[in-house]
C-alpha positions in Angstrom: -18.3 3.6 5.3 -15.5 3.1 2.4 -13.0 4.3 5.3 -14.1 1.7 7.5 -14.2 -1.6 4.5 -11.0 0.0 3.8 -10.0 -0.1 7.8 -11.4 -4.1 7.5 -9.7 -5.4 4.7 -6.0 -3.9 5.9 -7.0 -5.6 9.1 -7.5 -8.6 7.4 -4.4 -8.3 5.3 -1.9 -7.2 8.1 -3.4 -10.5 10.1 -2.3 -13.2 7.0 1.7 -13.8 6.8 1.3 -13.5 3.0 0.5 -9.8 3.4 4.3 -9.0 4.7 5.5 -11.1 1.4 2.9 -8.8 -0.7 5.0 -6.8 -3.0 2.4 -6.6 -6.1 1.1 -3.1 -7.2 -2.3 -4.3 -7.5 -2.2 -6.8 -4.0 -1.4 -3.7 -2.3 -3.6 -1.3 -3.6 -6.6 -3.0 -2.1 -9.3 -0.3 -2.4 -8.3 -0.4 -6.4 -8.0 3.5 -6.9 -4.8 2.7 -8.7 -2.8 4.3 -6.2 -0.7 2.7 -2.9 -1.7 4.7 0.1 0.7 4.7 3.3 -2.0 2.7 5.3 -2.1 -0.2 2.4 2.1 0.4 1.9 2.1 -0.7 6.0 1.4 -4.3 4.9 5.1 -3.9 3.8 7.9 -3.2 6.0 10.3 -2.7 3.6 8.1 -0.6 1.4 6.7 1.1 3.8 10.6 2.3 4.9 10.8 4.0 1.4 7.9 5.3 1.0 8.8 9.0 1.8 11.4 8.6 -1.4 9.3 6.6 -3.2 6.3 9.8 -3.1 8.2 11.8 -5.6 5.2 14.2 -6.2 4.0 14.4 -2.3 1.1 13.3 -2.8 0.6 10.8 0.0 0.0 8.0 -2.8 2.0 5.8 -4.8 1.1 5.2 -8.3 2.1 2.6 -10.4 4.9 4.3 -11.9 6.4 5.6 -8.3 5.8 1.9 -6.8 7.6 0.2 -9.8 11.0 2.3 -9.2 11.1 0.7 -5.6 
């Protein structure tokens, strides 16, 4: 069920022209875990471009600290 609320509200996001200008930690981490997965960094073109680097530990997340070096 979370997956698919999740699956909604990126929907939703990805369909508003304010979600490509989204650069925010906390607009983009819309399930508010406190971490940027690669499904809410797609909103982002350029972010999602560097997300690989941006990962340092692998983790297929970025946290606050990893998104604020992009």
């Amino acid at each position: 069920m979370k997956t698919i609320q999740s699956t909604l509200v990126l929907m939703a996001l990805a369909s508003s022209s304010a979600a490509f200008a989204a650069t925010d930690f906390d607009t983009l981490d819309v399930d508010g875990n406190g971490a940027v997965s690669l499904a809410e960094a797609s909103v982002d073109a350029e972010l999602l471009g560097q997300f690989e680097e941006l990962d340092t530990n692998q983790d297929g997340e970025l946290s606050q600290d990893e998104f604020s070096k992009a």
